[in-house]
N, C-alpha and C positions, 0 to 999 in steps of 0.2 A: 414693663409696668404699664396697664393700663390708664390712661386718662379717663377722670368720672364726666359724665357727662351730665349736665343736666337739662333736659326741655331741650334737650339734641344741642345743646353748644357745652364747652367747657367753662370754668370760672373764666380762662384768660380772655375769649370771646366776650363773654358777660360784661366783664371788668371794663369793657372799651365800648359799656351803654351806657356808662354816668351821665348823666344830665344837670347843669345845676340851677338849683332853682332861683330866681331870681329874685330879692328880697329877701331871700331865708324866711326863717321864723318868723318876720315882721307882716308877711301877709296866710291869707288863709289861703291861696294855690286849690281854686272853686273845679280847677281843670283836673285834679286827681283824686274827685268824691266816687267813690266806687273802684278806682284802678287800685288793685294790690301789687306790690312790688317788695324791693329793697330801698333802704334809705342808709345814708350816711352825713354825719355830723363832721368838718373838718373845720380846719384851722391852716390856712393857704396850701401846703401839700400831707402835713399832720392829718393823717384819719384818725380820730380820736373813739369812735363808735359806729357799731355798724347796728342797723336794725332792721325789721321787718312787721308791714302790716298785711293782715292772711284775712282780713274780716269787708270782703268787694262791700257786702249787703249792710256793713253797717260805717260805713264812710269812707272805706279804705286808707288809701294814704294822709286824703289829706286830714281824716280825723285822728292818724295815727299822732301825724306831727304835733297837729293840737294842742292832746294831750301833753304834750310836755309846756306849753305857755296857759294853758288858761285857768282859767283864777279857781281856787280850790288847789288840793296837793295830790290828790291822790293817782296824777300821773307821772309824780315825781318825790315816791317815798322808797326808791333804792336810789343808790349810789351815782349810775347813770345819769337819774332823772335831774337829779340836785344839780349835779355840775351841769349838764343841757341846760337848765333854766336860769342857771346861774351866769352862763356866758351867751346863751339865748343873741344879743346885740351884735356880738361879731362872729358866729358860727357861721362857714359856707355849709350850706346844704343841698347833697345830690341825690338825686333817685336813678331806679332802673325799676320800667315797671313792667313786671312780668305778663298783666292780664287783667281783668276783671271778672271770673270763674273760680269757683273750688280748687280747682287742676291749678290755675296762678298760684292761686294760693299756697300749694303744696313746691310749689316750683322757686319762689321766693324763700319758704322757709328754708328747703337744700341749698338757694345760691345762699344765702346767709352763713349759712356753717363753713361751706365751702373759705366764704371770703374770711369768715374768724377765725380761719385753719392760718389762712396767708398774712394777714395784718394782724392780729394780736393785737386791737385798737386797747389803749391803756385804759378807758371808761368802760370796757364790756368787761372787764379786769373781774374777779369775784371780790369781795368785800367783806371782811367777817367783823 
């Protein structure tokens, strides 16, 4: 069986460039405006959710995070967003960031799937 590789490493490579950020959700993290990556929402070693922002040109990560605190709803009208903003206060928060180009962008989106193959975080769950 082959291993998938993505952007010439595999997830378990990947897996072992969490970073986390400091503050969580309570600050706006001005150092990842343009960087696209992966993000993850945990609760001390609980992943609860995995995500991904693919948009360098229009804030990247750190307008991805944002979205789930700032005032208005409409970055948190699925299931996800609710519970993100709902525990918002105690979320640890990690990235891996792929880049700041298209090509990151595409590279984020695969480790994403990748890592929702392996974790099966209970919030990326579907919801009907």
């Amino acid at each position: 069986m082959t291993r998938q590789l993505i952007a010439g490493k595999t997830a378990a490579e990947w897996n072992g460039k969490w970073q986390t950020l400091e503050g969580g959700l309570s600050r706006s993290h001005d150092e990842l405006k343009g960087e696209v990556g992966v993000f993850r929402f945990r609760r001390k070693t609980e992943v609860l959710y995995i995500g991904c922002a693919r948009e360098y040109a229009k804030g990247g990560l750190r307008k991805r995070l944002f979205d789930f605190i700032r005032p208005g709803d409409s970055g948190r009208k699925h299931y996800a967003g609710q519970k993100i903003f709902e525990h918002r206060e105690t979320l640890e928060v990690d990235v891996i960031v792929t880049g700041s180009d298209y090509k990151a962008g595409w590279t984020a989106q695969s480790l994403k799937a990748a890592l929702l193959k392996q974790k099966k975080p209970a919030w990326n769950a579907t919801r009907t």
